[in-house]
C-alpha positions in Angstrom: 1.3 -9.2 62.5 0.9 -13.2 62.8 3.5 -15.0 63.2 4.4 -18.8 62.0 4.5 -21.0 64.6 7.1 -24.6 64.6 5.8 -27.0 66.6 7.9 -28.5 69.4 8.2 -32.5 68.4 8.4 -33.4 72.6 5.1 -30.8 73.0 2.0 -31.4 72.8 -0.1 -30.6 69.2 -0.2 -26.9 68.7 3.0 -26.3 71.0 5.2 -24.9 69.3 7.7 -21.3 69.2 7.4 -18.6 67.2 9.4 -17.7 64.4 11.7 -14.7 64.9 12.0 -13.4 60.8 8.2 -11.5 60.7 9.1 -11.2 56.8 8.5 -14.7 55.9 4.9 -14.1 57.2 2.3 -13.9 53.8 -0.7 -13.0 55.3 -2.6 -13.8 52.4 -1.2 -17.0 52.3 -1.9 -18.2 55.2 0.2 -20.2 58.0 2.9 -22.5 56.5 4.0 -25.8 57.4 7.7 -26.2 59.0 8.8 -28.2 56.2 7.5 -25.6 53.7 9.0 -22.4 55.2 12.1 -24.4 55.5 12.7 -24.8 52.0 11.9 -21.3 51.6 14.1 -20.6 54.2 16.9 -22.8 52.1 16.3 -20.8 49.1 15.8 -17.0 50.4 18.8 -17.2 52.7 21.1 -19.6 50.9 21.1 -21.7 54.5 20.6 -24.9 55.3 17.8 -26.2 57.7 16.2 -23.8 60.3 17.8 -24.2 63.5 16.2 -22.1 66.6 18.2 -18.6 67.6 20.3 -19.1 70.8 19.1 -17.3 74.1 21.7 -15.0 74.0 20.7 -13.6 70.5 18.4 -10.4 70.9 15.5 -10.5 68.8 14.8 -7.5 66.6 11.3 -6.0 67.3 9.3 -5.5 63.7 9.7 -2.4 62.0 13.3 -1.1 63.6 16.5 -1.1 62.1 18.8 -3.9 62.8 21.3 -2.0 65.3 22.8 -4.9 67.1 24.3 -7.1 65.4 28.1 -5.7 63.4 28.9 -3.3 61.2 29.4 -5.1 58.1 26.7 -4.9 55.7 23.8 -8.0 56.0 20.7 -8.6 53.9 17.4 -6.2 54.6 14.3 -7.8 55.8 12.1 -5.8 54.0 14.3 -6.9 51.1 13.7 -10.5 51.7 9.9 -9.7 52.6 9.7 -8.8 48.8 11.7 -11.7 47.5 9.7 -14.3 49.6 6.1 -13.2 49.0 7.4 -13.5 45.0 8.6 -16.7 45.5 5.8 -17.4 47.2 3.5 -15.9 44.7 5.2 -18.1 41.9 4.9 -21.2 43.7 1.2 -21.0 44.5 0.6 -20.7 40.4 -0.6 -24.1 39.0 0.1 -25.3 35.6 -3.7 -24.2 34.3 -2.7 -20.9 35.2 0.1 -21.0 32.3 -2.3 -22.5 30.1 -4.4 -19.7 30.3 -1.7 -17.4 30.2 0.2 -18.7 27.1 -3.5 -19.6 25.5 -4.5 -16.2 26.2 -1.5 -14.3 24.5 -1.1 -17.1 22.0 -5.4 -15.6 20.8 -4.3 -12.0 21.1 -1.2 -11.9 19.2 -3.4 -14.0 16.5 -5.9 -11.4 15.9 -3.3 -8.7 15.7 -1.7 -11.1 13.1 -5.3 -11.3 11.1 -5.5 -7.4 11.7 -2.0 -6.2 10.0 -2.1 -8.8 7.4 -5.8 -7.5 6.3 -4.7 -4.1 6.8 -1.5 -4.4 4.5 -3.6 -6.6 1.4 -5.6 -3.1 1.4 -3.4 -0.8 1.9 0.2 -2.2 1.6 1.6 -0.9 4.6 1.8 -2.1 8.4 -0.7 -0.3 10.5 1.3 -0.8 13.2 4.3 1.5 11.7 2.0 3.6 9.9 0.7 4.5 13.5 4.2 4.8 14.8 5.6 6.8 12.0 2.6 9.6 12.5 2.2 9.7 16.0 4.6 8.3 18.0 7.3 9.7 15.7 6.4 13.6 16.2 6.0 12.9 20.1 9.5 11.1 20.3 11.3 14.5 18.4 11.6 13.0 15.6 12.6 14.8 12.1 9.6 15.9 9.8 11.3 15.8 6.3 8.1 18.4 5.2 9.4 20.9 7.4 11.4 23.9 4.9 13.9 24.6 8.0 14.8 21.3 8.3 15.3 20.0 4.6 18.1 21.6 2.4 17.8 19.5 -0.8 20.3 19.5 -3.7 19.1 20.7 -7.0 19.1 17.3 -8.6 16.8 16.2 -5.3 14.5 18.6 -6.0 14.0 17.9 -9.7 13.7 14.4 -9.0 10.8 15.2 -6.4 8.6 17.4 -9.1 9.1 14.7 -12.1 7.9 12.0 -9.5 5.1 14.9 -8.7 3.8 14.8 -12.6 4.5 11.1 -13.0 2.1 10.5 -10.2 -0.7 12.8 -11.8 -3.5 10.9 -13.4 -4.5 10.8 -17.4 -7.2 10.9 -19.1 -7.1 7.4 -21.2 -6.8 8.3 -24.5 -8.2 4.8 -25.5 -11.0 4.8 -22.8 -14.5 3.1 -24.1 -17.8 4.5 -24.3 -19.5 4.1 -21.1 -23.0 3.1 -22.3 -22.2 0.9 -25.2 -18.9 -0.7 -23.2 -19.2 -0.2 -20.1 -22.8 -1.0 -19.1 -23.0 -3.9 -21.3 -20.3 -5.5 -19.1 -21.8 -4.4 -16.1 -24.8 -6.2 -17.6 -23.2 -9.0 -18.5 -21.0 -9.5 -15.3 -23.3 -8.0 -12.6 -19.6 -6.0 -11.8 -18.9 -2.6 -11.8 -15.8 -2.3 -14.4 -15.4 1.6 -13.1 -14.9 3.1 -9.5 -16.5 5.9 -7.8 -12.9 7.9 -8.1 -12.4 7.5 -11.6 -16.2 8.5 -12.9 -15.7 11.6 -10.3 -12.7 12.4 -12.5 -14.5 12.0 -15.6 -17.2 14.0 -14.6 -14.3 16.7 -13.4 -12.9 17.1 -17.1 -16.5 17.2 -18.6 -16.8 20.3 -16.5 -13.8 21.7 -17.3 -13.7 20.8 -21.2 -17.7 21.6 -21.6 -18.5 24.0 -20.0 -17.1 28.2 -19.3 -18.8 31.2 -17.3 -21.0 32.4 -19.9 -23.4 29.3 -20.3 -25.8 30.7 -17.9 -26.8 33.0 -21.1 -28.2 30.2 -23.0 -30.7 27.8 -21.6 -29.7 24.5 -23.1 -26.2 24.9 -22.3 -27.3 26.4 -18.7 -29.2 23.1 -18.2 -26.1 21.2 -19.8 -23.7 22.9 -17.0 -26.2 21.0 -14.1 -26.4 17.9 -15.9 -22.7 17.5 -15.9 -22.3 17.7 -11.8 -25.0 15.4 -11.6 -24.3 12.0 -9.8 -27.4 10.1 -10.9 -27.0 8.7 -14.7 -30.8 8.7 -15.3 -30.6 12.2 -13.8 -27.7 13.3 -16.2 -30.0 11.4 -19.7 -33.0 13.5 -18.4 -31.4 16.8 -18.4 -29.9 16.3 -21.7 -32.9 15.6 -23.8 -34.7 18.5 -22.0 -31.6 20.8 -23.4 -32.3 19.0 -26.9 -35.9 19.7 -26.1 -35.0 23.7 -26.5 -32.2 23.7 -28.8 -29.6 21.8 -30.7 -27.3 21.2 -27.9 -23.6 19.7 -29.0 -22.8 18.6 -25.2 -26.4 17.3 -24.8 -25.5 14.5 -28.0 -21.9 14.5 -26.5 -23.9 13.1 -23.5 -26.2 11.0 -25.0 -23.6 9.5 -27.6 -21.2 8.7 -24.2 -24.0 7.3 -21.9 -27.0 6.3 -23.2 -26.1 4.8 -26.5 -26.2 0.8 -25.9 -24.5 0.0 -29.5 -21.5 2.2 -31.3 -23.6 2.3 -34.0 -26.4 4.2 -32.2 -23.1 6.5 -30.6 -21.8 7.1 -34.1 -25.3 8.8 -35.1 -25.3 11.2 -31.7 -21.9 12.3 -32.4 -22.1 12.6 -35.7 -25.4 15.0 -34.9 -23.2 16.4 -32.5 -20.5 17.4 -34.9 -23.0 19.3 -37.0 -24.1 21.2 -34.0 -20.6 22.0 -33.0 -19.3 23.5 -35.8 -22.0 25.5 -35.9 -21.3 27.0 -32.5 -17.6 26.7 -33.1 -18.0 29.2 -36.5 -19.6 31.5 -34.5 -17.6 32.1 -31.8 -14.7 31.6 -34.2 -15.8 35.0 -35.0 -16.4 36.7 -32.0 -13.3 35.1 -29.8 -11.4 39.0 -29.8 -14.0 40.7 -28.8 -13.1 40.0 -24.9 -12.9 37.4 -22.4 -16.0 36.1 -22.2 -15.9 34.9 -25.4 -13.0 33.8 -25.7 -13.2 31.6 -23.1 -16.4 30.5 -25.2 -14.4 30.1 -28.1 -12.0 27.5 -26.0 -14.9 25.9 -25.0 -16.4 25.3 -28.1 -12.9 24.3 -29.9 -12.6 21.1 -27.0 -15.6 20.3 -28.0 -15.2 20.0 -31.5 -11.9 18.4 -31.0 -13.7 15.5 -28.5 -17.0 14.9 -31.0 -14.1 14.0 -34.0 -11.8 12.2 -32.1 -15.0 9.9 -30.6 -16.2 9.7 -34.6 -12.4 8.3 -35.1 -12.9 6.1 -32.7 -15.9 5.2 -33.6 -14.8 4.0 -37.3 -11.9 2.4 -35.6 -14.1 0.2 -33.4 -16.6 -0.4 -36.2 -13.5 -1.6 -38.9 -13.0 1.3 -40.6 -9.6 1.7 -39.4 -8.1 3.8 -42.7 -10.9 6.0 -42.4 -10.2 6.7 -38.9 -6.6 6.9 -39.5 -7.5 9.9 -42.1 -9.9 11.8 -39.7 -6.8 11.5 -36.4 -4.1 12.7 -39.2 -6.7 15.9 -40.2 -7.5 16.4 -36.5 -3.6 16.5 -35.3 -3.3 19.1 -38.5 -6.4 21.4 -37.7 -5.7 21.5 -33.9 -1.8 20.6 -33.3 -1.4 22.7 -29.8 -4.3 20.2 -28.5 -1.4 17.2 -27.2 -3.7 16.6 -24.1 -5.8 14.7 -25.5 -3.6 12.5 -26.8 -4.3 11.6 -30.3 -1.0 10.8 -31.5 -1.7 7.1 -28.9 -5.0 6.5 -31.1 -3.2 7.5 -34.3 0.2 4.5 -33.6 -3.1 2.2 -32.3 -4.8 2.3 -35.9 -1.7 2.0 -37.9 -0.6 -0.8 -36.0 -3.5 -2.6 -36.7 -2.9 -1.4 -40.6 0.6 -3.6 -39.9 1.8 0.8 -41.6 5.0 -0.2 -39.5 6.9 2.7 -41.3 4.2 5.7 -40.5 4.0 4.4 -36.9 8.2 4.8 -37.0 7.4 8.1 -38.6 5.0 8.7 -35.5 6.9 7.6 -33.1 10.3 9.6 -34.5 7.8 12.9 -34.1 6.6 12.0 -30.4 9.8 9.8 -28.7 11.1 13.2 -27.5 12.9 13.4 -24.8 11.2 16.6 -23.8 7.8 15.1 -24.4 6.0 12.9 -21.4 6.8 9.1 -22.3 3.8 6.8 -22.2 3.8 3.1 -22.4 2.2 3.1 -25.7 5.1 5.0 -27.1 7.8 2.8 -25.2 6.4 -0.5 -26.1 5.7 0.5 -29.4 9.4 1.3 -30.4 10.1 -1.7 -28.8 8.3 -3.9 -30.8 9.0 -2.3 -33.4 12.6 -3.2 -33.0 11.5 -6.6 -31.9 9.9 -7.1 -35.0 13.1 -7.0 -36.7 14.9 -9.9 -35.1 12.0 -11.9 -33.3 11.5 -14.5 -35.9 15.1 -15.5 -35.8 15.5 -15.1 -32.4 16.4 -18.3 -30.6 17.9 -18.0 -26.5 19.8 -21.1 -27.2 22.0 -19.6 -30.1 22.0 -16.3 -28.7 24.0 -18.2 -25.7 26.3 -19.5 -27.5 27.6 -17.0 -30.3 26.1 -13.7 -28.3 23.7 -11.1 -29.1 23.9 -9.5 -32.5 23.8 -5.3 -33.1 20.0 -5.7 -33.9 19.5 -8.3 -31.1 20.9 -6.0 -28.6 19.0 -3.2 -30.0 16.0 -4.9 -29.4 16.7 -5.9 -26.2 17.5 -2.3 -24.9 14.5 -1.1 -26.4 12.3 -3.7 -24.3 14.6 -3.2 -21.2 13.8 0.7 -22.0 9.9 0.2 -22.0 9.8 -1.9 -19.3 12.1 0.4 -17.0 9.4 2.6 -17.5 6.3 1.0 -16.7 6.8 -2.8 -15.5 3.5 -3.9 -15.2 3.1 -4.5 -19.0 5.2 -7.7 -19.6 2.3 -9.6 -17.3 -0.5 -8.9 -18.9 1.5 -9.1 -22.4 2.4 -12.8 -22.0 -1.1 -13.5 -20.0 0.9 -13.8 -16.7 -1.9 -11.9 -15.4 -6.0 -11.7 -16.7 -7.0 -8.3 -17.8 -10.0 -6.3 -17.1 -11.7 -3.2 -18.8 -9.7 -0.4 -18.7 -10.7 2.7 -16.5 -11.5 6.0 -18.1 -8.0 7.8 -16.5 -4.6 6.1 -16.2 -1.9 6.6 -14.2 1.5 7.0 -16.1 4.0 4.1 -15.2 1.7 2.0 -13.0 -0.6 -0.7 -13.3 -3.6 1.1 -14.6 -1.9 2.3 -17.4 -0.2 -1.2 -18.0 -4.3 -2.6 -18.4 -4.9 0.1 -20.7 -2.0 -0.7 -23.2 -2.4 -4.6 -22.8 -6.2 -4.2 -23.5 -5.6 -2.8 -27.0 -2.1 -3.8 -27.9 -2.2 -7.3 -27.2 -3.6 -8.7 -30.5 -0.7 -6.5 -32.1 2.5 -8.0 -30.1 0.5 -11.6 -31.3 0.5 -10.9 -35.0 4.8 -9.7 -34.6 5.9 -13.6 -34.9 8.2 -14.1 -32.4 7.6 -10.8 -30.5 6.4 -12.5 -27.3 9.1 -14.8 -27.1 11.6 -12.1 -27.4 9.7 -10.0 -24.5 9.9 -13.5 -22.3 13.2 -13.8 -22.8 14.7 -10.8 -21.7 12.2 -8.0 -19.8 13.1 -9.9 -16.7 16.8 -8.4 -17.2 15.8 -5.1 -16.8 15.7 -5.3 -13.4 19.0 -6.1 -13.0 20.2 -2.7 -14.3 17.9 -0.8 -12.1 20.0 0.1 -9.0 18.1 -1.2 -5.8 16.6 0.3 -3.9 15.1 2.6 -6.2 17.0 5.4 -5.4 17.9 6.7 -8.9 16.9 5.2 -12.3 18.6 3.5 -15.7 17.0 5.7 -18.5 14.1 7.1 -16.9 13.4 9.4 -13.1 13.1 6.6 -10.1 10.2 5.0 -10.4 7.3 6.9 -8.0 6.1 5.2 -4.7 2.6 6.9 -5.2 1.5 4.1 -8.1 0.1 2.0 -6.0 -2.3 4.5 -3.9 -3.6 6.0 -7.2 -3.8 2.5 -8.9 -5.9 0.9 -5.9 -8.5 3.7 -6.4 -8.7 4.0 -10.0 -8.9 -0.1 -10.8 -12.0 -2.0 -8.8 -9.6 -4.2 -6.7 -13.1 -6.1 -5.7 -12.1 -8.8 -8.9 -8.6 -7.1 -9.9 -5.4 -7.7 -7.5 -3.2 -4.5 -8.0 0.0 -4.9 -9.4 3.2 -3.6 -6.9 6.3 -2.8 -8.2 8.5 -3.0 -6.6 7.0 -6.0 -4.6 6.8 -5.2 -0.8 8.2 -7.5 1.4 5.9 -8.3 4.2 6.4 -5.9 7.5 8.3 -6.3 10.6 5.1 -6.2 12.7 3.7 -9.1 10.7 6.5 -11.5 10.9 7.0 -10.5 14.6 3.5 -11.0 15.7 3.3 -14.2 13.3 6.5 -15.7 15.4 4.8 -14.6 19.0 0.8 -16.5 17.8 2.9 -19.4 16.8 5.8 -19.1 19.7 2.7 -18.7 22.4 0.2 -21.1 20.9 3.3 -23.7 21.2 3.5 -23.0 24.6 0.0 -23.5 25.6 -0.2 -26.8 23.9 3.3 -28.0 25.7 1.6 -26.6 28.8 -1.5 -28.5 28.6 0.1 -31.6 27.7 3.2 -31.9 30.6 2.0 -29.4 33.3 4.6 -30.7 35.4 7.7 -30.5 33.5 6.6 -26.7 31.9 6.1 -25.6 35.4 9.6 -26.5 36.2 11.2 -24.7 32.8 8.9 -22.0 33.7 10.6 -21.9 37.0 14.3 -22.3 36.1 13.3 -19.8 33.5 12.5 -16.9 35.3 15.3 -17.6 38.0 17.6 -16.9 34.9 16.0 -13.9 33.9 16.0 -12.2 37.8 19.8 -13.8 38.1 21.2 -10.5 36.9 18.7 -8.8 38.9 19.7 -10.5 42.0 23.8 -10.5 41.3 23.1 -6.6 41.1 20.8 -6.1 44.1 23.6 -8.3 46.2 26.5 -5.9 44.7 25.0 -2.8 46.1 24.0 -4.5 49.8 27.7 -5.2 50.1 28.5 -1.7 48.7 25.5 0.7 50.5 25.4 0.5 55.0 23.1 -1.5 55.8 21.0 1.0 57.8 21.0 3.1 54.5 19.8 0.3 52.5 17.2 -0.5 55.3 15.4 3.2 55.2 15.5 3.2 50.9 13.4 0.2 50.8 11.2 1.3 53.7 10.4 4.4 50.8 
């Protein structure tokens, strides 16, 4: 090993002794100058300026244990080997060196910033504890709340889960438009797609299911029919459908037809209404036949959906074209002929008409059959009551005078009944008092979130407008309701907590390409995000501080990390005085 060598001020140039503490010697470093390892000699050994060992002192060869001098405990060399080559190490680092350092973490802790914020606009969570909570979780032993032996739940729990279960399940829309007369002329229009992939796969799931059964392999149109409706391509699904009208008169080929290829709801009307002849034919038939086994009576189902679709689009139809109190008649006769058929909803395109017939006491007489509490809620039913009740005080209603002699029976009645609907579905007061733009509504909903807020808005709008007063009243007060709803939403007012799976479902059944989701309850932005926020900005600070007075940041860098190895150090000097010294010696020779 080389040794430093101190010159001898009365010698000649390159004269000099060698140094008797081999661990000050950094080979990589090269040979030191006397002034140089005698501040490092200052600071390793707390000593003052390096005075040559007396004769008399033997000099310990490298590599033994010190055996001669006494037996109190004294400072390893390979300790202070380590030490100095850190010191060292640190003092060789020039201020560029932080620049790049700080710079450097300052850029990495950015992008990770830019990744989680990106990540949580999409998705609303932190991909950061997303990651943690499903992998790192399971590895660490933590609890998986799925797991039947480790969950015990209370009754109450458990009915809580399964109503949040069926809250979260997606509708069909009751009110949805027709996709070739609506829905293609805005795309037209707009150049946007008002539907997503996930909600026409749904529709095309119930068309399945509500047109077609196990015994249309037996008759060729209806055989074609059952491919057309698991077709993807639309052109694909029009083609197959006049080749089934080619053979026969097909009621799901018009059905088809009416739905997609119709640009006008005139030209609609006309399918359907050729479709209704065709289906009651078919229905009259198997009408007679539905005992005589399964097969046809799962016909006989078949062809009663049918039926029940092709009026209840011919209601719709005279609704949309201003016929309203024919269309009122023909949803009354339906609900009477076919009153076991609640999932399509009628009753919600039956309150939609009268409203707009301003038939306030049949859509009370409506709402006193359906406002069961053992019947689903739906924000058409919710916010209809409520206006409703609004409709009896909002032209009177002032907030100033309401201040100041209080809230009277009818007031407060009103008031509950908004704080009721909007306990149940929050999204609506937005779009109600244009706090948010709407958007075509998508062919399914789901109950209580933001879809189903769109879908209500879209069609009851003009009807809160005509209630004078109405939208005043809702301004006024729906922002109390969250004020009774115990936070966080552990348990409800009036209604089951609300579900956590809105948003998921919502972001896949709206096109959140020109529509920003609606959250409820808003999510407040992520640990990870703040953190890594703090470090870019902390980091980038540092850089720029560092670039600008290199000098003084090396020394705070300095005093710095002697304050962070301090406790180190007091610890590593507690056990040298506690440990032998030749025990010490041979741990840090391992």
């Amino acid at each position: 090993m080389r040794h430093v060598v101190f010159p001898d001020p009365g010698s000649r140039p390159g004269a000099g002794r060698r140094c008797p503490f081999p661990c000050l010697v950094a080979p990589t470093f090269g040979v030191r100058t006397a002034a140089s390892v005698s501040i490092r000699l200052g600071k390793c050994f707390s000593l003052g300026p390096f005075h040559p060992p007396a004769a008399s002192e033997p000099r310990v060869p490298d590599g033994l244990p010190d055996t001669f001098g006494s037996d109190s405990a004294s400072p390893s060399p390979a300790m202070f080997g380590t030490e100095s080559s850190l010191s060292m190490f640190l003092n060789t680092l020039t201020p560029k060196f932080y620049v790049a350092l700080t710079g450097t973490s300052s850029l990495i802790s950015g992008l990770i910033l830019i990744f989680e914020w990106w990540y949580f606009r999409k998705y609303g969570t932190s991909f950061i504890e997303q990651v943690s909570v499903s992998h790192l979780r399971p590895l660490l032993g933590g609890v998986d709340n799925s797991s039947p032996s480790n969950s015990n739940p209370s009754n109450s729990d458990a009915d809580s889960s399964r109503q949040s279960v069926s809250e979260c399940k997606v509708w069909r829309n009751p009110l949805n438009l027709f996709r070739g007369a609506e829905y293609n002329r805005y795309t037209w229009v707009t150049g946007r797609e008002p539907l997503t992939y996930y909600d026409m796969n749904l529709s095309a799931q119930d068309h399945q299911t509500f047109f077609t059964c196990d015994s249309d392999h037996l008759r060729p149109a209806d055989a074609i029919m059952q491919k057309a409706w698991r077709e993807r391509n639309p052109q694909a699904r029009i083609s197959a459908a006049h080749e089934a009208l080619d053979i026969e008169d097909c009621a799901t080929a018009y059905i088809l037809l009416a739905e997609e290829e119709a640009t006008t709801i005139v030209e609609a009307e006309k399918l359907f209404k050729q479709a209704l002849k065709a289906g009651e034919g078919c229905y009259r038939r198997s009408q007679q036949t539905q005992h005589h086994g399964t097969q046809h009576e799962t016909q006989h189902r078949r062809d009663t959906n049918v039926l029940v679709y092709i009026k209840r689009r011919l209601a719709m139809c005279s609704r949309k074209l201003g016929r309203t109190r024919e269309a009122v008649k023909m949803m009354r006769d339906l609900m009477k002929e076919f009153p076991l058929l609640s999932m399509f909803n009628i009753h919600e395109n039956l309150l939609e008409s009268l409203l707009e017939l301003q038939a306030y006491a049949d859509v009370q007489a409506v709402l006193a059959k359906y406002d069961d509490i053992s019947l689903p809620k739906s924000a058409t039913i919710c916010y209809t009551a409520a206006l409703l009740k609004a409709r009896a005080v909002s032209d009177k209603f002032s907030p100033e005078a309401a201040s100041r002699r209080g809230l009277s029976p009818a007031e407060m009645n009103a008031v509950e009944a908004i704080h009721r609907a909007v306990e149940f579905n929050p999204h609506v007061p937005k779009y109600l008092l244009e706090m948010k733009s709407l958007i075509l509504p998508p062919e399914h909903i789901l109950k209580r979130g933001d879809s189903e807020a769109i879908a209500y808005a879209f069609f009851h709008l003009q009807h809160w407008k005509r209630v004078e007063g109405a939208l005043n009243l809702l301004h006024c007060t729906w922002e109390g309701t969250f004020r009774m709803i115990p936070y966080p939403l552990e348990k409800g007012h009036l209604f089951y907590p609300y579900p956590v799976c809105t948003e998921t479902a919502d972001r896949e059944l709206l096109p959140t390409v020109f529509h920003e989701v609606s959250v409820y309850p808003k999510k407040e932005l992520p640990f990870f995000i703040l953190f890594t926020a703090g470090l870019c900005s902390f980091t980038a600070m540092l850089a720029l501080l560092t670039h600008q007075f290199p000098e003084l940041m090396g020394v705070f860098a300095k005093a710095f990390l002697s304050t962070l190895f301090a406790p180190l150090n007091f610890i590593m000097e507690k056990v040298e005085n506690i440990l032998p010294s030749s025990l010490w010696h041979q741990l840090t020779r391992i």
